[in-house]
C-alpha positions in Angstrom: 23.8 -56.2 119.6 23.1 -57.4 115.8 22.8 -54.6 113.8 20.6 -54.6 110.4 23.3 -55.3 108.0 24.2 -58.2 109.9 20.7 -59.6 109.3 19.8 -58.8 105.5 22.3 -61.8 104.3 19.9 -63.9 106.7 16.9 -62.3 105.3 17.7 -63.3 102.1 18.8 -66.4 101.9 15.6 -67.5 103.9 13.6 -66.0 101.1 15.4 -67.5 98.9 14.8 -71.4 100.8 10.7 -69.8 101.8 10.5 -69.2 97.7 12.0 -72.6 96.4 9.6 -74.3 99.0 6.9 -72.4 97.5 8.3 -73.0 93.7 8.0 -77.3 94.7 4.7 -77.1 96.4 3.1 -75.6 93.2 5.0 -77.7 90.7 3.8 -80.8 92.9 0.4 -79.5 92.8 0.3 -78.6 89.0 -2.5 -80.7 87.2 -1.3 -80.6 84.2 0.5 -83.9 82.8 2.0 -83.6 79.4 2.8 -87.6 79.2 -0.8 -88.2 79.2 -1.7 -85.6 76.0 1.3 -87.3 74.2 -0.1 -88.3 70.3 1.6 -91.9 69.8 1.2 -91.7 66.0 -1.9 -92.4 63.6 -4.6 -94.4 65.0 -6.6 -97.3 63.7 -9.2 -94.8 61.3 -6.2 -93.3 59.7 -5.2 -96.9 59.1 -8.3 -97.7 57.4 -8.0 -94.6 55.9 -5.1 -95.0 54.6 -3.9 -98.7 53.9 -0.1 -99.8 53.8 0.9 -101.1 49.7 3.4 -104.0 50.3 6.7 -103.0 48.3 8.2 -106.0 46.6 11.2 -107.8 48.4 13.1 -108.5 45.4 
């Protein structure tokens, strides 16, 4: 006959396997993308904005 002590170590790592299932799914299902809010530096109005002086090469 199993007694309950025999079955918490079972309990628990099956929590621990139904809660990193749960953990993926919602990571999976998360909308939010950082790579697509990523700023890739000034754009072409800052450009005109602000236009480049050549240094010398000499």
């Amino acid at each position: 006959m199993l007694s309950l002590q025999s079955l918490l170590p079972l309990g628990r790592s099956l929590n621990a396997i139904t809660t990193g299932w749960q953990n993926l799914i919602a990571r999976m299902r998360d909308p939010y993308r950082p790579e697509l809010h990523y700023m890739r530096g000034p754009g072409a109005k800052w450009r005109a904005k602000h236009p480049v002086h050549a240094a010398s090469a000499g």
